[in-house]
C-alpha positions as CSV (number, residue, x, y, z in Angstrom):
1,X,-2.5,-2.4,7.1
2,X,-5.1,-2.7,9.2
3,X,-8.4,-0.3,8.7
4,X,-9.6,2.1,10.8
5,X,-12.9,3.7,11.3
6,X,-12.7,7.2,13.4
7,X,-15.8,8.7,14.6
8,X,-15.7,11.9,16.9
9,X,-17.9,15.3,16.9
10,X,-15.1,17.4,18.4
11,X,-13.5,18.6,15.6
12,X,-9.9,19.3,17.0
13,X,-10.1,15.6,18.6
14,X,-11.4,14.0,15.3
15,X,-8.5,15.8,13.0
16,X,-5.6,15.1,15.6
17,X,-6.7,11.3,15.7
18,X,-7.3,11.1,12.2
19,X,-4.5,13.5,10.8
20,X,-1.5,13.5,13.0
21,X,-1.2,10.5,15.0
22,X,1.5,8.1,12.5
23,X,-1.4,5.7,12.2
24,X,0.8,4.0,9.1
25,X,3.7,3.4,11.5
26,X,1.6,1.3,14.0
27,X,0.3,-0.7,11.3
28,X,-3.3,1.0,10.8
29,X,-4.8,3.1,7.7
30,X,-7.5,5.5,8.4
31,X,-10.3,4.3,6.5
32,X,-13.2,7.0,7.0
33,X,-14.1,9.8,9.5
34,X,-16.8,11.1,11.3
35,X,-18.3,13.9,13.1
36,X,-21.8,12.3,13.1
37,X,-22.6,8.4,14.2
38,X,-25.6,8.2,12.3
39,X,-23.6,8.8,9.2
40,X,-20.2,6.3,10.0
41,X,-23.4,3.8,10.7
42,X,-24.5,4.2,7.3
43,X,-21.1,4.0,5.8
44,X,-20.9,0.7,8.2
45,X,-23.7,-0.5,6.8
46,X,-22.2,-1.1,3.4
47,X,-18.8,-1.5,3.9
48,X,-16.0,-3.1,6.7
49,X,-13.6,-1.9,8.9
50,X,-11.2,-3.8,11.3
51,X,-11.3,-1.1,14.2
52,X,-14.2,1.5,15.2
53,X,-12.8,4.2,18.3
54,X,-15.7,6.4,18.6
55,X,-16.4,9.1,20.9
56,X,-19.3,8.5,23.4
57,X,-20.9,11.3,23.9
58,X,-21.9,12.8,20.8
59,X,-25.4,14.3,19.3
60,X,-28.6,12.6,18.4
61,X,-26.4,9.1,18.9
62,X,-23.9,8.1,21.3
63,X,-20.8,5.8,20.8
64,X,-22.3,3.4,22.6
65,X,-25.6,3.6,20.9
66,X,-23.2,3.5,17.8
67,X,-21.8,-0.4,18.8
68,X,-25.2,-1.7,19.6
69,X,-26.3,-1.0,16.0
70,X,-22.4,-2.2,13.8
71,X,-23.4,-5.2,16.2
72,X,-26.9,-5.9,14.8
73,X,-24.9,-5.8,11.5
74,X,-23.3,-9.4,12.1
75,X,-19.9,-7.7,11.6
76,X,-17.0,-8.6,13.8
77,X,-15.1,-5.1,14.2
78,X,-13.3,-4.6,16.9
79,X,-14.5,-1.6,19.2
80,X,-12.4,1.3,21.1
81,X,-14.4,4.1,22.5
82,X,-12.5,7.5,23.9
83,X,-14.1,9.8,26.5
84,X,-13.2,12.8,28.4
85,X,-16.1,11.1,30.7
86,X,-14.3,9.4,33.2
87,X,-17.7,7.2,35.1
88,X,-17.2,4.3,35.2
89,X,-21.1,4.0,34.5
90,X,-19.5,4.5,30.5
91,X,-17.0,2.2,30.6
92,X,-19.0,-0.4,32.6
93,X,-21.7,0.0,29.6
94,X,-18.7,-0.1,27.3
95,X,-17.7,-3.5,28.4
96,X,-21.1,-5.2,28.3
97,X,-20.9,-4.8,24.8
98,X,-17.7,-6.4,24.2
99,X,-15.5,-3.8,24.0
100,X,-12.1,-4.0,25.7
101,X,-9.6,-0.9,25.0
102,X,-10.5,2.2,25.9
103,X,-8.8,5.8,25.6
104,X,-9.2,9.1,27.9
105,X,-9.4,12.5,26.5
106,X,-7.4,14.2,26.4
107,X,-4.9,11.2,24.9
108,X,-1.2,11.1,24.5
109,X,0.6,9.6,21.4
110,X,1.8,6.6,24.1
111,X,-1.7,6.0,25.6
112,X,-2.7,5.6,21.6
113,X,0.3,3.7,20.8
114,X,-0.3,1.1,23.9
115,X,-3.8,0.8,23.0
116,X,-3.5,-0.2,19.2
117,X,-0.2,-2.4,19.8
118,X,-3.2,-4.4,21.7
119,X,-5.4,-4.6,19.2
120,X,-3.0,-5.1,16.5
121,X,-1.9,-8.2,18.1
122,X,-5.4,-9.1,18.5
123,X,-5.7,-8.4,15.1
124,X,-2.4,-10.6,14.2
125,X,-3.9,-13.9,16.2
126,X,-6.1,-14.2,13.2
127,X,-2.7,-14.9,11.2
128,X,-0.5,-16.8,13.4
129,X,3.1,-16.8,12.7
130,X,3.6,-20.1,14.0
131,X,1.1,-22.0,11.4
132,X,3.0,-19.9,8.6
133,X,6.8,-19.7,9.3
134,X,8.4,-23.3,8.5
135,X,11.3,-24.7,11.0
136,X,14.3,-23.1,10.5
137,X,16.8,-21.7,12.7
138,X,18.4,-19.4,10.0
139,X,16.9,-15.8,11.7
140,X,17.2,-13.9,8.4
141,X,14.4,-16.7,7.0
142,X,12.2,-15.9,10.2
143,X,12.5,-12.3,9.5
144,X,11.7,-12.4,6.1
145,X,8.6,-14.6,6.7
146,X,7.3,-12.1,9.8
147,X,7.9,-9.5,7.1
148,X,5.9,-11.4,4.5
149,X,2.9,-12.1,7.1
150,X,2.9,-8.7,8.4
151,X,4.1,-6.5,5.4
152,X,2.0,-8.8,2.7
153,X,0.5,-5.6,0.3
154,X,3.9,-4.0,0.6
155,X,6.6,-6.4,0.5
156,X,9.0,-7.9,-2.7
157,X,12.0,-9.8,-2.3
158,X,14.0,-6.5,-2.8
159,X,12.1,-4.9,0.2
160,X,13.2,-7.5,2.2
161,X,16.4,-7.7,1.5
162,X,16.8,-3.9,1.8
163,X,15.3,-4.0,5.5
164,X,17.5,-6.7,6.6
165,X,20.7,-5.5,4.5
166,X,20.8,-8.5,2.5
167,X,22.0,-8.6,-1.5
168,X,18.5,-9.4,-2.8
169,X,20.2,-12.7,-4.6
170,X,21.5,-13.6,-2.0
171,X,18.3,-13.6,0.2
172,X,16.7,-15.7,-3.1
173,X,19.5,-18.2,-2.7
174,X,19.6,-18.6,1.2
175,X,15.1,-18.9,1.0
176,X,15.7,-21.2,-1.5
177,X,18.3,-23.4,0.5
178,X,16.5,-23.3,3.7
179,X,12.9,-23.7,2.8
180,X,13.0,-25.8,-0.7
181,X,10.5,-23.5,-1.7
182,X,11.1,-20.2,-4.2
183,X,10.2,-16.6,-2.5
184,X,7.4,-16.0,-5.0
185,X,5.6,-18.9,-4.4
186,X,5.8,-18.9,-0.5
187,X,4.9,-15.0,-1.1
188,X,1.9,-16.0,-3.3
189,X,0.7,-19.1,-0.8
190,X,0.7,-16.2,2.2
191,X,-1.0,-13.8,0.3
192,X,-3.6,-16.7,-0.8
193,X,-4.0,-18.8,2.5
194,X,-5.1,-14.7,3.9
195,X,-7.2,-14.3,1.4
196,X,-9.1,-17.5,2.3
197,X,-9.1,-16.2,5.9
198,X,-10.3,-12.9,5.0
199,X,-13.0,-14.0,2.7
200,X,-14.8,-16.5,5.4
201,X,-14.5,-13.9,8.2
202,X,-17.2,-12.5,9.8
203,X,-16.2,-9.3,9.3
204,X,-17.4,-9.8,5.7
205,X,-14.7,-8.4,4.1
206,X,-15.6,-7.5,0.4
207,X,-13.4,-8.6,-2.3
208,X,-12.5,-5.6,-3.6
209,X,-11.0,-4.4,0.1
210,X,-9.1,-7.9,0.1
211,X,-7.5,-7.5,-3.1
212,X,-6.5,-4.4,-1.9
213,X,-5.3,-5.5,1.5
214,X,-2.9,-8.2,-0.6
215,X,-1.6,-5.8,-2.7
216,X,-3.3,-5.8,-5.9
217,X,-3.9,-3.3,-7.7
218,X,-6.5,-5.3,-10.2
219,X,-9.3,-6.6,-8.4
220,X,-9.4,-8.7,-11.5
221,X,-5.7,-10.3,-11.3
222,X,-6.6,-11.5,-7.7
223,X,-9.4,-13.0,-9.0
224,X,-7.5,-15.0,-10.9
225,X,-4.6,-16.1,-9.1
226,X,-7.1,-17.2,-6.5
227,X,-9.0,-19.1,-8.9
228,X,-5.5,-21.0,-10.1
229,X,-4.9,-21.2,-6.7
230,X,-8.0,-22.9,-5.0
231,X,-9.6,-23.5,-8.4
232,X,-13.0,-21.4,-7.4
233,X,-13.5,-18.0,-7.4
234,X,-13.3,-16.1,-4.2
235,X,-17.0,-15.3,-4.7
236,X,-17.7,-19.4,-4.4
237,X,-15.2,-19.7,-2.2
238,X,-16.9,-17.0,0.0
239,X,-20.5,-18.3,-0.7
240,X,-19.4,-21.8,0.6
241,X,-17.6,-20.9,4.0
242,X,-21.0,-19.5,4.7
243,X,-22.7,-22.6,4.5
């Protein structure tokens, strides 16, 4: 899952984005919401988010106003601003900022859906398939690898077998056949070789939200399988891709 950040002083807009739109489905989790910018900038300020969509016009601070200070943060968040303002003035503003997907008040569940299939894939380049998934041509071991990358926090061997309507020792078998390679480790190595990523991002992902994002529920067991893994902590390992 991918977090989200939703900031919007209109309360019926703010709780249907934020309450009733199947963010799950698409691959996001709502992380935090707002009705004022100045306080999703202080919440910014100390911790990450993959995706800001923030109104523009608001009180005191606009959405735009709003980008220009996560910017000065150093973190890399990708930026979606919605508008019942339809000048292109905004969006031309909008876009000399960096940001490239924008939504129209009022929204539909499709426009949302297009939009964040989008940025999901943006989000996805960071994790290419290609550098991941060995070469096979057995389709039920490139499903459960796009699972694995994409499902990481939430899949097992018996989740995977379920969604593909496999006998889960028979799936173990078959990975084990086709790849050389036991389902625990490959699952492990994924789970590591993000972490890695996540850790020398710019986003500055803290290690508490990557544990988290990989599915473990003790910040402390992360720590060490990483440290078995790469042999340094993820707080060295961070501190050096930094340098």
């Amino acid at each position: 899952m991918y977090s989200l950040v939703i900031v919007d002083d209109e309360l019926v807009v703010r709780d249907g984005l934020a309450y009733h739109f199947p963010w799950e489905k698409h691959g996001f989790k709502v992380k935090a919401v707002f009705a004022c910018p100045k306080q999703a900038l202080t919440f910014l300020t100390k911790n990450t988010t993959d995706v800001l969509l923030t109104d523009i016009r608001m009180p005191f601070m606009s959405g735009l106003d709003l980008i220009r200070q996560v910017k000065n943060l150093n973190k890399k968040v990708i930026m979606c601003l919605i508008s019942a303002y339809r000048e292109f003035s905004y969006a031309q503003e909008g876009m000399t900022l960096g940001v490239k997907y924008f939504l129209v008040k009022p929204t539909s569940f499709d426009e949302i859906t297009e939009v964040f299939k989008k940025i999901k894939t943006e989000l996805d380049n960071l994790f290419p398939e290609s550098s991941i998934i060995p070469e096979t041509d057995n389709d039920k071991i490139k499903k459960t690898y796009s699972i694995m990358i994409h499902k990481t926090a939430a899949c097992s061997l018996f989740s995977i077998a379920s969604e593909l309507n496999l006998d889960e020792s028979y799936l173990s078998r078959l990975f084990k056949k086709e790849t050389g390679k036991k389902f625990r480790d490959e699952l492990q190595r994924i789970k590591m070789d993000k972490a890695a990523e996540m850790l020398i991002n710019p986003i500055g992902y803290k290690i508490r939200d990557i544990s988290i994002a990989l599915g473990y529920q003790d910040m402390q067991n992360f720590c060490r399988t990483f440290k078995k893994y790469f042999g340094t902590s993820p707080g060295n390992f961070k501190s050096r891709g930094k340098t």
